[in-house]
Structure formats: structure tokens, C-alpha cells
N, CA, C and O of each residue as an XYZ file, in Angstrom:
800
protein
N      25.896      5.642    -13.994
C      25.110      4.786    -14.878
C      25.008      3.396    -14.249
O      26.120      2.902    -14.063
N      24.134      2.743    -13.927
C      23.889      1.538    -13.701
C      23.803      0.479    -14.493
O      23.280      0.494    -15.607
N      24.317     -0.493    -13.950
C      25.223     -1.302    -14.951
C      23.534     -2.615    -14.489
O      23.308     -3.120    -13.389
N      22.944     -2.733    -15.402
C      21.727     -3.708    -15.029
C      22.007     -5.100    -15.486
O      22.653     -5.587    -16.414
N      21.208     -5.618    -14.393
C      21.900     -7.435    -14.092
C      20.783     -7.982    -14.635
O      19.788     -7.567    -14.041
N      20.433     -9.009    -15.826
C      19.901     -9.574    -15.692
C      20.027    -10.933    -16.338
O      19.493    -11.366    -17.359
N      20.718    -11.399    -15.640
C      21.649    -12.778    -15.846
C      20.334    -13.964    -14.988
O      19.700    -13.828    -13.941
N      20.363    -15.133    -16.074
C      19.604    -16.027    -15.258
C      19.629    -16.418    -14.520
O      20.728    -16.860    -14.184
N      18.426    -16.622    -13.570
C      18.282    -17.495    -11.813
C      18.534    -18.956    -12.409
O      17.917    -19.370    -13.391
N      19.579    -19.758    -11.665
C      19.402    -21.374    -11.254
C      18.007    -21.929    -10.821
O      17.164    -22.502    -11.512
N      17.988    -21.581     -9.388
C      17.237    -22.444     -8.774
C      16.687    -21.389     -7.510
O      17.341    -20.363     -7.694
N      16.140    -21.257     -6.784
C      15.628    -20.220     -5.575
C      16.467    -20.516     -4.535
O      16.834    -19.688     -3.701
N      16.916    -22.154     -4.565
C      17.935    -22.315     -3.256
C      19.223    -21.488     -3.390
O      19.896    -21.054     -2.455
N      19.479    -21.326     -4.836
C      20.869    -20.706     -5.373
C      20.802    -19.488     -4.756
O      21.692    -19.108     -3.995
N      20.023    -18.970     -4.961
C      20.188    -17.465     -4.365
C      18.999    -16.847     -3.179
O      18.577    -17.661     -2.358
N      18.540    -15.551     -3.128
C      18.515    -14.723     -2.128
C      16.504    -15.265     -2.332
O      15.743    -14.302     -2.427
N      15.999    -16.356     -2.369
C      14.455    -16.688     -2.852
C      14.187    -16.040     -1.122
O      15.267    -15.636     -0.691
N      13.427    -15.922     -0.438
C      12.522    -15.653      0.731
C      10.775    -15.602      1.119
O      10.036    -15.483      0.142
N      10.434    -15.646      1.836
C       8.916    -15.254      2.322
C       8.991    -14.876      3.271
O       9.677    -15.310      4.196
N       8.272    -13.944      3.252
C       7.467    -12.772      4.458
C       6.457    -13.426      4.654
O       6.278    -13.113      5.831
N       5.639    -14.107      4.414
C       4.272    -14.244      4.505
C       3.939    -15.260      3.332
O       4.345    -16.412      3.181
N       3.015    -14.441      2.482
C       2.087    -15.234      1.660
C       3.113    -15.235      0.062
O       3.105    -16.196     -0.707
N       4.010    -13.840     -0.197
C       4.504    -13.746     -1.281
C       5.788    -14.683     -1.085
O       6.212    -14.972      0.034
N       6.258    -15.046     -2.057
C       8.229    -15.433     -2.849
C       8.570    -14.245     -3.071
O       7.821    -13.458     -3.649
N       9.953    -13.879     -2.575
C      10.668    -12.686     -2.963
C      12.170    -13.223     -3.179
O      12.670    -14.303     -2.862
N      12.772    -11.990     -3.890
C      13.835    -12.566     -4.351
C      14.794    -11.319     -4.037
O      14.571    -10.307     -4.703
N      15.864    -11.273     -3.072
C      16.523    -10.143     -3.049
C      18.042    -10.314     -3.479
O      18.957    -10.441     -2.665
N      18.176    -10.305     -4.653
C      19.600    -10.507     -4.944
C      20.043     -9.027     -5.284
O      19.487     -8.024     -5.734
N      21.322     -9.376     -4.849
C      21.796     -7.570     -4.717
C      21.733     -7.081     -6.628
O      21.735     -7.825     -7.609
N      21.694     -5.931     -6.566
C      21.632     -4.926     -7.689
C      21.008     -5.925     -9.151
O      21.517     -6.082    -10.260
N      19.627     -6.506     -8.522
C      18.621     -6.966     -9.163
C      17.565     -6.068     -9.533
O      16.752     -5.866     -8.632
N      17.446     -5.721    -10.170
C      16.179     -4.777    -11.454
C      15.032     -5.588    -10.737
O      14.922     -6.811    -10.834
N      14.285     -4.869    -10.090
C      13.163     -5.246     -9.445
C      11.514     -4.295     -9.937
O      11.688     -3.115    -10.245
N      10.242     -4.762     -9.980
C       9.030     -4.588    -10.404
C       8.717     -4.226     -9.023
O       9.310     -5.092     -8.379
N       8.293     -3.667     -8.424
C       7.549     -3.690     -7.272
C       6.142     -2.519     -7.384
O       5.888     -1.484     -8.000
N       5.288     -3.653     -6.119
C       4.098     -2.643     -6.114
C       3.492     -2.685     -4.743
O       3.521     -3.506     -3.826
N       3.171     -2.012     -4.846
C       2.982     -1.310     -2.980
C       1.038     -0.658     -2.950
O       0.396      0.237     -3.499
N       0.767     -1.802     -1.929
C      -0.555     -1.060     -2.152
C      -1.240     -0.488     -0.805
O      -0.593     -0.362      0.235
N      -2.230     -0.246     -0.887
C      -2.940      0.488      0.568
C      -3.284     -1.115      1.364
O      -3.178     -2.259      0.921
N      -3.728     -0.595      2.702
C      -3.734     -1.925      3.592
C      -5.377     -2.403      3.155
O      -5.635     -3.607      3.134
N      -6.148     -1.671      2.909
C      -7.559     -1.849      2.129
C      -7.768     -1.937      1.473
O      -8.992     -2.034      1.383
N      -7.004     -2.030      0.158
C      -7.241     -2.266     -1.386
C      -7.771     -3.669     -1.989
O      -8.425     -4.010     -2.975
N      -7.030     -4.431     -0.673
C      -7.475     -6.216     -1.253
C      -7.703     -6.791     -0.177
O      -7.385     -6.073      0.771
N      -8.254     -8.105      0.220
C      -8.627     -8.938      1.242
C      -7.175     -9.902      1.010
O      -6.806    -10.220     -0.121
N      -6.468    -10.280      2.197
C      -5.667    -10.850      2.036
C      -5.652    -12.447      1.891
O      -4.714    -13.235      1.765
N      -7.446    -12.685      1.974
C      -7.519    -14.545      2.242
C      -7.941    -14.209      0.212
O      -8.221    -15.267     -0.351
N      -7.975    -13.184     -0.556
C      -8.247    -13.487     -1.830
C      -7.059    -13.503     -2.411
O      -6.774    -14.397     -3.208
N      -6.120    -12.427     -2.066
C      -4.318    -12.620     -2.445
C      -4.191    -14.240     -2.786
O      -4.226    -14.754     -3.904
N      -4.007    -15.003     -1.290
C      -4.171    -15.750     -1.206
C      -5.187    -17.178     -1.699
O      -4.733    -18.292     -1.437
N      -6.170    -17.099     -2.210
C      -7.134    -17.404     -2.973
C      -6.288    -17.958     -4.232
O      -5.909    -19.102     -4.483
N      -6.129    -16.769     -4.920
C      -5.675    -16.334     -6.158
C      -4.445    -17.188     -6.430
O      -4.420    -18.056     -7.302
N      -3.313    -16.853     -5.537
C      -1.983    -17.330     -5.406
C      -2.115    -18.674     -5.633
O      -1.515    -19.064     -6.634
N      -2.798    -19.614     -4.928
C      -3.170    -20.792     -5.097
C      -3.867    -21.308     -6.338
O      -3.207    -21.944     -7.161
N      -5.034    -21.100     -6.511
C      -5.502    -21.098     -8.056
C      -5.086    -20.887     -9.355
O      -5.519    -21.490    -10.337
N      -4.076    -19.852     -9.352
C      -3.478    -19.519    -10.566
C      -2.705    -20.478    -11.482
O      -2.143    -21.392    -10.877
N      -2.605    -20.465    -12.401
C      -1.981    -21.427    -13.145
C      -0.072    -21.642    -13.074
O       0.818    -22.492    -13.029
N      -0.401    -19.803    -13.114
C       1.309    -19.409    -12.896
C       1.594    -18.075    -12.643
O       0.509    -17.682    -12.217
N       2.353    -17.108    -12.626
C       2.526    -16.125    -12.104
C       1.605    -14.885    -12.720
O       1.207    -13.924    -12.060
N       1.348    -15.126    -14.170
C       1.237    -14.037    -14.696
C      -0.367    -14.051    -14.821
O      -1.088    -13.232    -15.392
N      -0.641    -14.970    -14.271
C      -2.210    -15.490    -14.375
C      -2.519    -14.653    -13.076
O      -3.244    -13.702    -13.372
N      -2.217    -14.693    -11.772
C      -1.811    -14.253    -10.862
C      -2.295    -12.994    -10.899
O      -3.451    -12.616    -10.708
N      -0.944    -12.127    -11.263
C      -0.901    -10.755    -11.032
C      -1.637    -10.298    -12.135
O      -1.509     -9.084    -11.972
N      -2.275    -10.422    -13.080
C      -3.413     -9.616    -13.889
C      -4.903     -9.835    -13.060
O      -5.802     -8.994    -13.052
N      -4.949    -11.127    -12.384
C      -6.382    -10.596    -11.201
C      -5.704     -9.636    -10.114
O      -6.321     -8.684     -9.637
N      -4.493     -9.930     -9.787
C      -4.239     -8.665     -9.069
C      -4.865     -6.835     -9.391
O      -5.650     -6.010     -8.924
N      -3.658     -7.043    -10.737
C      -3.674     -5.761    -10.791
C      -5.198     -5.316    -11.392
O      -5.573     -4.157    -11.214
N      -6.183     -6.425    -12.214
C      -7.177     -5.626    -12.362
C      -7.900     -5.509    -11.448
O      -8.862     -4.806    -11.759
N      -7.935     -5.903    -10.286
C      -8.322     -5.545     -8.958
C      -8.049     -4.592     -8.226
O      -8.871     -3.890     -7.638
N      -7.039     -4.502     -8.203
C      -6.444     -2.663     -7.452
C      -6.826     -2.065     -8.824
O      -6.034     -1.135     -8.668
N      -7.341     -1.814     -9.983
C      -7.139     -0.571    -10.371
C      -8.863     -0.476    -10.555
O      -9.223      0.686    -10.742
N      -9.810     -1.324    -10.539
C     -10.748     -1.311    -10.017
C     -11.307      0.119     -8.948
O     -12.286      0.863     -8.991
N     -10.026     -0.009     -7.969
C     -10.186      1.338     -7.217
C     -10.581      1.238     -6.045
O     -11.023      2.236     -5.475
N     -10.508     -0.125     -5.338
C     -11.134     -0.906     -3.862
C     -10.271      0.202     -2.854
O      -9.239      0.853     -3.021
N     -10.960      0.104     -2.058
C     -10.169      0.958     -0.259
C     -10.653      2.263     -0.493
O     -11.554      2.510     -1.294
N      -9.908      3.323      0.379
C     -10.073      4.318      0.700
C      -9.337      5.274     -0.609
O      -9.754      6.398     -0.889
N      -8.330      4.693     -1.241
C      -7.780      5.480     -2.292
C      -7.260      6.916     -1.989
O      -7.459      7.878     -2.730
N      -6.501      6.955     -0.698
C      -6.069      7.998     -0.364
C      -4.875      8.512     -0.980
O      -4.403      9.587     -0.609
N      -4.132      7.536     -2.278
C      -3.106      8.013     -3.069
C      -3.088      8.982     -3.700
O      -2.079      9.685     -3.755
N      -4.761      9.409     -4.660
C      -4.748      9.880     -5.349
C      -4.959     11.272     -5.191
O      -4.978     12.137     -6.066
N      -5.152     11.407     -3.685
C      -5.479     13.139     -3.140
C      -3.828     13.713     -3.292
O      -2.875     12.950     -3.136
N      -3.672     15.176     -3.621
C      -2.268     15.561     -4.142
C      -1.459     15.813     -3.612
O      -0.364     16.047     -4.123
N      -1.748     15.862     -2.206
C      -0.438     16.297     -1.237
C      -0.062     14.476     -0.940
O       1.060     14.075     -0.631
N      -0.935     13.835     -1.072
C      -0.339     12.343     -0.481
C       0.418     11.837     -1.856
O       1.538     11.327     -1.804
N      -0.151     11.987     -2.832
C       0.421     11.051     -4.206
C       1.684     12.092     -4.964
O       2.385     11.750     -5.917
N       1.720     13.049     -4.449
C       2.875     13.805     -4.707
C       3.897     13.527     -3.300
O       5.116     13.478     -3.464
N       3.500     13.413     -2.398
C       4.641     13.201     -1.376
C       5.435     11.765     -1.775
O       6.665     11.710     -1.741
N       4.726     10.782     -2.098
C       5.169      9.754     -2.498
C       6.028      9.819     -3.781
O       7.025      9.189     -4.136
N       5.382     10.683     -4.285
C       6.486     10.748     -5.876
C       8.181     11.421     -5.213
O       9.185     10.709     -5.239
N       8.193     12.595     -4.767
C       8.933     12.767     -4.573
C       9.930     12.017     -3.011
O      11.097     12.240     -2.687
N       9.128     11.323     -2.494
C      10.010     10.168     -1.767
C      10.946      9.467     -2.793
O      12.171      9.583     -2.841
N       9.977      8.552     -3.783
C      10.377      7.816     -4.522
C      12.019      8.355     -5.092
O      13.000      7.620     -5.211
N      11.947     10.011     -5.417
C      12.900     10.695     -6.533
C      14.089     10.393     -5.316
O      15.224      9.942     -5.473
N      13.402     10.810     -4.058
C      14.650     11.554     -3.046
C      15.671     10.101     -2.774
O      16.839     10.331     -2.460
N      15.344      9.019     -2.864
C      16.621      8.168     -2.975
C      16.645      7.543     -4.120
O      16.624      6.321     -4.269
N      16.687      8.297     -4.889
C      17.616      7.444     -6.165
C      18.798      8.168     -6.293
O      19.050      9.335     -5.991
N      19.425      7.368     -6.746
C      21.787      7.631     -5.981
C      21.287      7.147     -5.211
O      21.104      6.023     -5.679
N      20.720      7.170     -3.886
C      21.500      7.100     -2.796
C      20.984      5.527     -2.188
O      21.604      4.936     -1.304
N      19.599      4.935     -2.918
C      19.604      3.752     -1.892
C      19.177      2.571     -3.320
O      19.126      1.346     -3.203
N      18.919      3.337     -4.567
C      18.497      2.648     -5.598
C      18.578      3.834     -7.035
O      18.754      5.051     -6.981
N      18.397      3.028     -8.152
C      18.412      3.377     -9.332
C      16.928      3.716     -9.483
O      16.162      2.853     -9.053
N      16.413      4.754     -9.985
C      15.087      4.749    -10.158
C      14.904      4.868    -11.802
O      15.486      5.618    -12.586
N      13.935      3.908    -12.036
C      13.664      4.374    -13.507
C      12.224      4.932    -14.021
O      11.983      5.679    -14.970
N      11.289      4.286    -13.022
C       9.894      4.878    -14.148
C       9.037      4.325    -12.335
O       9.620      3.699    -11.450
N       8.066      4.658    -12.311
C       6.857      4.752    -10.704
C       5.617      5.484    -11.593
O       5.684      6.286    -12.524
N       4.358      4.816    -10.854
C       3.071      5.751    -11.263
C       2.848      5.161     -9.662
O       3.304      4.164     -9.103
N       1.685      6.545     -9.072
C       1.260      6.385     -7.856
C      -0.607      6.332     -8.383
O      -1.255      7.285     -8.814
N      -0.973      5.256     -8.215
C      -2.624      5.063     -8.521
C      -3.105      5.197     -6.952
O      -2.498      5.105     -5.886
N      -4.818      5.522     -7.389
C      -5.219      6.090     -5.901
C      -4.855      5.017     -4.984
O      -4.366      5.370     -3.911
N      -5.022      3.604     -5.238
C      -4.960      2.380     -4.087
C      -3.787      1.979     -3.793
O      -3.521      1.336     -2.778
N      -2.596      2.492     -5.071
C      -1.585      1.070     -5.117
C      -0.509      1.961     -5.541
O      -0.906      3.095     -5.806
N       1.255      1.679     -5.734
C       1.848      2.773     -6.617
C       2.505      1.268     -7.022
O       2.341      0.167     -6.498
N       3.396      1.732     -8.289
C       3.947      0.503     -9.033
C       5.450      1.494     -9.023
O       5.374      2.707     -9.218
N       6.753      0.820     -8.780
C       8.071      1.361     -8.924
C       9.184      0.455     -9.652
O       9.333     -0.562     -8.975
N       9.791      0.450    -10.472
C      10.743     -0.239    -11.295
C      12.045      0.796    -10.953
O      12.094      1.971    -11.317
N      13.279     -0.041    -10.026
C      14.227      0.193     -9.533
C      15.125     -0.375     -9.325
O      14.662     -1.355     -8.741
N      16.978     -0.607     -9.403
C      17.391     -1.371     -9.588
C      18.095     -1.094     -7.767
O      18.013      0.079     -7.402
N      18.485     -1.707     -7.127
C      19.142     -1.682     -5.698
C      20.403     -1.443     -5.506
O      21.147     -2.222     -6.101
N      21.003     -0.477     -4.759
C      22.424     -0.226     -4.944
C      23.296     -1.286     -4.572
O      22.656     -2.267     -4.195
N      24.699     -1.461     -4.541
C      25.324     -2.183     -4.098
C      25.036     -1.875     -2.113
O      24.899     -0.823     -1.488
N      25.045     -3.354     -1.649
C      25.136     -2.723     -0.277
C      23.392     -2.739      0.142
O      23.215     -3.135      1.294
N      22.248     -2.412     -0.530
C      21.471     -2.304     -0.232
C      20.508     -3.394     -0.468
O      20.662     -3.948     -1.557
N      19.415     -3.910      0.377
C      18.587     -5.345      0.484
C      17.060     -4.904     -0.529
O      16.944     -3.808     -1.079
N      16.562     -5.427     -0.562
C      15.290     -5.105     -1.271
C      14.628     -4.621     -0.204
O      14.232     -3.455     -0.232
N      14.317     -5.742      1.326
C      13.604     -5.438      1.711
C      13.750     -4.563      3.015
O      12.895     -4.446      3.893
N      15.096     -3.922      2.975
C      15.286     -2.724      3.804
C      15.257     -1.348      2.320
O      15.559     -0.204      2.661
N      14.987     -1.534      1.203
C      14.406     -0.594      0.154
C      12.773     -0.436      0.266
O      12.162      0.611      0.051
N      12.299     -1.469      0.578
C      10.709     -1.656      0.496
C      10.192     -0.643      2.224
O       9.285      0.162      2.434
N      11.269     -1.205      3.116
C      10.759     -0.552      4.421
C      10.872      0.999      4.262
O      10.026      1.890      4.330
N      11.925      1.004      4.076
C      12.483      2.631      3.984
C      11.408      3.539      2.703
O      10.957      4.662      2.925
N      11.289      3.168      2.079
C       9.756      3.694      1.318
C       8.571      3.778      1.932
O       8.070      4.867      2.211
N       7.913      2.442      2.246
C       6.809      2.349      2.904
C       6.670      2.983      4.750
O       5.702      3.433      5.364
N       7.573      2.833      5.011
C       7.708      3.560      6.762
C       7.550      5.017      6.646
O       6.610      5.450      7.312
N       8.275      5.965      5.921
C       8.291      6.961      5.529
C       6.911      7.806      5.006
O       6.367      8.809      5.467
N       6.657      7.127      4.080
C       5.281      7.590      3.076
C       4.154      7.406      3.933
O       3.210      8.190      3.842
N       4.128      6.091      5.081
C       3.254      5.890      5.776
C       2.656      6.941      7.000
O       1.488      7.285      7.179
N       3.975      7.351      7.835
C       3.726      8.228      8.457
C       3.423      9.844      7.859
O       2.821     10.845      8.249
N       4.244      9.421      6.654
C       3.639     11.545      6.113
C       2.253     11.445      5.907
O       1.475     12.218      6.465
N       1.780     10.301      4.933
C       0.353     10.371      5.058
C      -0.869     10.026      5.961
O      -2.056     10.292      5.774
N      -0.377      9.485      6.804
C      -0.939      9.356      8.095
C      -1.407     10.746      8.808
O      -2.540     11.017      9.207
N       0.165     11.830      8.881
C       0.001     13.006      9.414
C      -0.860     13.879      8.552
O      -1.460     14.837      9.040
N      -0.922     13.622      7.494
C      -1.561     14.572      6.679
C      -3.281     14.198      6.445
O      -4.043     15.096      6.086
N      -3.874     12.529      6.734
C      -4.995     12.342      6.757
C      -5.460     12.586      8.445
O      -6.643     12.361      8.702
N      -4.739     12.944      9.347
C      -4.745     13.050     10.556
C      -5.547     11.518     11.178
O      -6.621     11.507     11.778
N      -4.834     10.484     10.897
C      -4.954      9.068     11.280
C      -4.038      8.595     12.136
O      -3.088      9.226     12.599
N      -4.420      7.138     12.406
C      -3.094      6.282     13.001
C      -3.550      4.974     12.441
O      -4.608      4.729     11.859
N      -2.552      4.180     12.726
C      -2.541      2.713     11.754
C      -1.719      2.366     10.454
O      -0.800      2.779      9.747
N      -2.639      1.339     10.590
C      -1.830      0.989      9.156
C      -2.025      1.836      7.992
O      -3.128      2.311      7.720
N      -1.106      2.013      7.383
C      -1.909      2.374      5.861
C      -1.355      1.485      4.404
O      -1.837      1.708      3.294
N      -0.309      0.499      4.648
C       0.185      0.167      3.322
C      -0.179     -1.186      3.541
O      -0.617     -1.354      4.679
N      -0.140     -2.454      2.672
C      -0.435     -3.527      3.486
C       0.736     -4.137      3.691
O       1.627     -3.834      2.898
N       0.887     -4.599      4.191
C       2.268     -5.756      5.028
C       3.232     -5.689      3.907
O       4.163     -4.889      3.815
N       2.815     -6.878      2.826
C       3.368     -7.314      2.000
C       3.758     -6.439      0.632
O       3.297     -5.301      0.548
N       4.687     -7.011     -0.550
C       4.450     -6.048     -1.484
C       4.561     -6.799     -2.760
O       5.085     -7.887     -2.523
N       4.322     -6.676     -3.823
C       4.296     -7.553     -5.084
C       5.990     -7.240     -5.838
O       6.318     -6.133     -6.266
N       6.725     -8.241     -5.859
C       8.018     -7.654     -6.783
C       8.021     -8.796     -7.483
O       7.638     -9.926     -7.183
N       8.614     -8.254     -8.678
C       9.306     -9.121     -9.794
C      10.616     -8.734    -10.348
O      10.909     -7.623    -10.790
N      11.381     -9.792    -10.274
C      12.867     -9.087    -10.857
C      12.665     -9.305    -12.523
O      12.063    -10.176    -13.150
N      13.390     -8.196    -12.930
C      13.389     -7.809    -14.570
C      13.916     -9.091    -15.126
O      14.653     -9.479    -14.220
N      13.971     -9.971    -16.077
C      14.648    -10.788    -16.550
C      15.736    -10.439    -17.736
O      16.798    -11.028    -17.937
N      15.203     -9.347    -18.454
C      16.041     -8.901    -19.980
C      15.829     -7.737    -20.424
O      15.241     -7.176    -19.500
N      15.946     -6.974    -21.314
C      15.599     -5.469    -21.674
C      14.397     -5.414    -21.997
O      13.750     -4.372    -21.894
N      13.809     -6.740    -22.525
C      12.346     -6.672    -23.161
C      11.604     -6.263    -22.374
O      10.808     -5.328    -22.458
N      11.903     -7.194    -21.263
C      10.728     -7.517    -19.757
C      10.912     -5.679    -19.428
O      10.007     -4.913    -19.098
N      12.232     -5.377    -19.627
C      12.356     -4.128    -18.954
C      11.559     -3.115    -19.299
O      10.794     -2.533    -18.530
N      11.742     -2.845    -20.637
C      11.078     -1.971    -21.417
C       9.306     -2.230    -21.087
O       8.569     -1.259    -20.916
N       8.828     -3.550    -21.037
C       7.609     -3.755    -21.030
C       6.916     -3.172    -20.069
O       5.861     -2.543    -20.141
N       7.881     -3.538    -18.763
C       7.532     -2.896    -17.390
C       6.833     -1.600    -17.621
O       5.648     -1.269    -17.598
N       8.089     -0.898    -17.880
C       8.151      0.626    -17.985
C       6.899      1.103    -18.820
O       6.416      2.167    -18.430
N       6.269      0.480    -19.937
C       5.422      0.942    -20.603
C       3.808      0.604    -19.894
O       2.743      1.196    -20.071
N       4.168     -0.694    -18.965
C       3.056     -0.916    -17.716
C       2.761     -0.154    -16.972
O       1.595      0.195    -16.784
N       3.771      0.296    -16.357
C       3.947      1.092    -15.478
C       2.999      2.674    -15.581
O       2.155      3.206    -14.860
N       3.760      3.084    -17.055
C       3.700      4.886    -17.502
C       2.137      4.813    -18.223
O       1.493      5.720    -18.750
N       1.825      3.494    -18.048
C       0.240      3.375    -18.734
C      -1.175      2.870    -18.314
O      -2.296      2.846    -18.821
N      -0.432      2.371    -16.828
C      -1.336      1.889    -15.578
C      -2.496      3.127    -15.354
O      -3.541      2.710    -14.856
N      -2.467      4.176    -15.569
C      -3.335      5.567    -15.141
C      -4.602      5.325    -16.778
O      -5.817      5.166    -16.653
N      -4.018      5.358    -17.841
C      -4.950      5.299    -19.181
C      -5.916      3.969    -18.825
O      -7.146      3.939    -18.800
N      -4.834      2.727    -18.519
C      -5.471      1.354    -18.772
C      -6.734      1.262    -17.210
O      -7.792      0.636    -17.283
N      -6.321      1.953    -16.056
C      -7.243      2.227    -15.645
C      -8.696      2.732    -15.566
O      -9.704      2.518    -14.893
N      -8.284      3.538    -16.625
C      -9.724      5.230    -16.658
C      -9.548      6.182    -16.208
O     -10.439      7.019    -16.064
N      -8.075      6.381    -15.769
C      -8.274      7.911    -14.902
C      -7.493      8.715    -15.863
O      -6.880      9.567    -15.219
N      -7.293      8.794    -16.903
C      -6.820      9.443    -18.141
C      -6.400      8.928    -19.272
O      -6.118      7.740    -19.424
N      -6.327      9.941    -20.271
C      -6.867      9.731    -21.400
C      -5.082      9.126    -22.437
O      -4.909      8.570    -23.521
N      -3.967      9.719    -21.163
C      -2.615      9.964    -22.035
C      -1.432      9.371    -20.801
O      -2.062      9.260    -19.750
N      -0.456      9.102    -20.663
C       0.626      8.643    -19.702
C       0.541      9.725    -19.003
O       0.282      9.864    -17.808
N       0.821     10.651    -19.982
C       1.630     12.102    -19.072
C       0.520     12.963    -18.649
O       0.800     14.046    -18.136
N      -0.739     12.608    -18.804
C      -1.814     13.347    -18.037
C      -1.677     13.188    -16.407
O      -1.703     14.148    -15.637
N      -1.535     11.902    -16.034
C      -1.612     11.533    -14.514
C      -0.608     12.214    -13.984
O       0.393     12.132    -14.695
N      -0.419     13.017    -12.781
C       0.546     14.037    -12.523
C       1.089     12.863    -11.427
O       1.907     13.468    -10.734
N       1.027     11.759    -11.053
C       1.864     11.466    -10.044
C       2.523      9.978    -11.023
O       2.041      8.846    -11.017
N       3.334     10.300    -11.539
C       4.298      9.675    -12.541
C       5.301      9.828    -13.200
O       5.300     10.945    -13.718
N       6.786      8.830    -13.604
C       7.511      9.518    -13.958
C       7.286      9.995    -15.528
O       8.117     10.674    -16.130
N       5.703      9.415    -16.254
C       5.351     10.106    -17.032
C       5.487     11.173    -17.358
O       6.104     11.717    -18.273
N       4.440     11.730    -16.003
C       3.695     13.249    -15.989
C       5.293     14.224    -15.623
O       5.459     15.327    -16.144
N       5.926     13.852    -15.056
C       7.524     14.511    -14.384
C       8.220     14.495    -15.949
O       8.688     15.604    -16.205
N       8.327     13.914    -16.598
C       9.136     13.706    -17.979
C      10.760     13.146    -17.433
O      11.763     13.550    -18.021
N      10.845     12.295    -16.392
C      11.481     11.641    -15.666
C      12.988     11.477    -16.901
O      13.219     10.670    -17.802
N      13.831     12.799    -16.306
C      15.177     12.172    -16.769
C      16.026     11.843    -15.531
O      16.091     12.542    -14.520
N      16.624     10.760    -15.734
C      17.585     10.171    -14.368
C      18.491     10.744    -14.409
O      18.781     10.964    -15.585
N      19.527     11.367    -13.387
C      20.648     11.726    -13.073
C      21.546     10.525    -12.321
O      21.152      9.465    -11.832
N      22.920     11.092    -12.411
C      23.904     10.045    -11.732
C      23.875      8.992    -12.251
O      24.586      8.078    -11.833
């Protein structure tokens, strides 16, 4: 059972704040993290950027985000079933072993995962080890080379049970609030559609 942290941040100097690039990330160990992972074509990265700047504040932010990826921009190679099922069951195959998994939907452009990090383990050797993996199976399976995820990835750490719960209902409802079904558990690449009970 995972014992979930969500005790308040000080300050970003206080703890594990970082940039890769254009995003703030925050990797504090066995932090309840939001993350979302999208295709390398789903968005222009000078509008990420655009956006990031303009926004008022975070949450202003990530709703042009996300109604932008679900829009359905790029190639949307998630949603074909050998790719958006390989990813689901990536997602399953390390939880115990590199994170807590609680709830993931894989949309054709983008997948969204709410996971807490084991002891011992970084966010962003969790983010590689997902994305390196998924990249090359679907690579082999669209018979490509390149990129396929984009660089960066969107996370938010959970703040309280509310935020938590809210996630989770974001998450299992991202497929309806889209258009690509009518119910959570219609979309088969979710821990919706799976009826996702956690073990360990």
C-alpha cells in the first residue's frame, strides 16, 4: 500500500524544482505526480511556449493545452490497438516495481498517467523508462524511425486527496470530454476500460 505524500512545497529552491527545457518540474521522491506524455506532432513547441508565457497561471495554461491535444493534432498513432494497448500494458508492467500506478487513459495524440514514484526512483528516469520503451515498440510496429514522443512532458504533483480524486476523474473522462465515447469505460485503452484494481 502506498503511503501518499502530500505535504506542502516551501519554496522550489527547497526542494527537487528543475527544467529540461521550456517546462518546471518537480521531482521529489515518492511525490504523487499528474503526468502527460504526448506525440512529437501533437503541438508546435514555439505555441507550448506562447501559451506558457501568456497565461495568467498554471491552470489557465494547461486547459489550452489539453484542449488542444484532444482536438486530435499529429498523426494520432495512439489510438491504433496494437500501439495504445502496448502502452497500457507498459504502463501496468512497472507498477511495484518502479512506481505506484493508479488510473492512465492513452488518447490518440497524448496519454495522461497519475503515479506515485517508488522510493529510490527519480521522476525523470520514470518518464524515460516509459517513453524510451513505448517509443521504440511503436516505432517497430509503424515500421518508422525518429522521434515519436515529444522531448518534454507535462507533470503536476498531487497536492491533497481532492486534487487526487479530481485527477483521476480527469483522467478516466478525458476519452467522453473528448468525443471519442460516450462512457469512461467505453475507451479500451484505460484504467477505466481495464476496471483497474491495483495490486501490492
Amino acid at each position: 500500500m502506498v503511503n501518499y505524500n502530500f505535504e506542502p512545497r516551501r519554496s522550489r529552491e527547497d526542494f527537487g524544482w528543475h527544467s529540461r527545457g521550456y517546462l518546471p518540474h518537480l521531482d521529489d521522491p515518492e511525490r504523487t505526480q499528474f503526468l502527460t506524455f504526448r506525440l512529437f506532432d501533437s503541438m508546435p513547441q514555439d505555441l507550448v511556449a506562447k501559451w506558457r508565457a501568456e497565461s495568467r497561471d498554471d491552470v489557465q495554461f494547461r486547459k489550452r493545452v489539453e484542449k488542444y491535444l484532444d482536438a486530435g493534432y499529429g498523426h494520432c498513432w495512439l489510438q491504433l490497438p496494437e500501439i495504445g494497448s502496448m502502452i497500457c500494458n507498459s504502463l501496468q508492467f512497472h507498477h511495484t516495481k518502479k512506481y505506484d500506478l493508479d488510473s492512465w487513459v492513452v488518447m490518440p495524440n497524448h496519454a495522461h498517467v497519475l503515479l506515485t514514484p517508488l522510493d529510490g526512483f527519480h521522476l525523470e528516469e520514470i518518464e524515460h523508462s516509459i517513453k524510451s520503451y513505448t517509443a521504440s515498440e511503436a516505432n517497430k510496429t509503424l515500421n518508422r524511425r525518429g522521434q515519436f514522443w515529444a522531448i518534454e512532458c507535462f507533470d503536476r504533483y498531487i497536492r491533497d486527496y481532492r486534487h487526487f480524486n479530481a485527477v483521476i476523474r480527469y483522467i478516466e473522462n478525458n476519452p467522453v470530454k473528448a468525443g471519442l465515447c460516450r462512457s469512461p469505460n467505453d475507451w479500451p485503452f484505460s484504467s477505466a476500460a481495464e476496471g483497474w484494481k491495483k495490486s501490492g
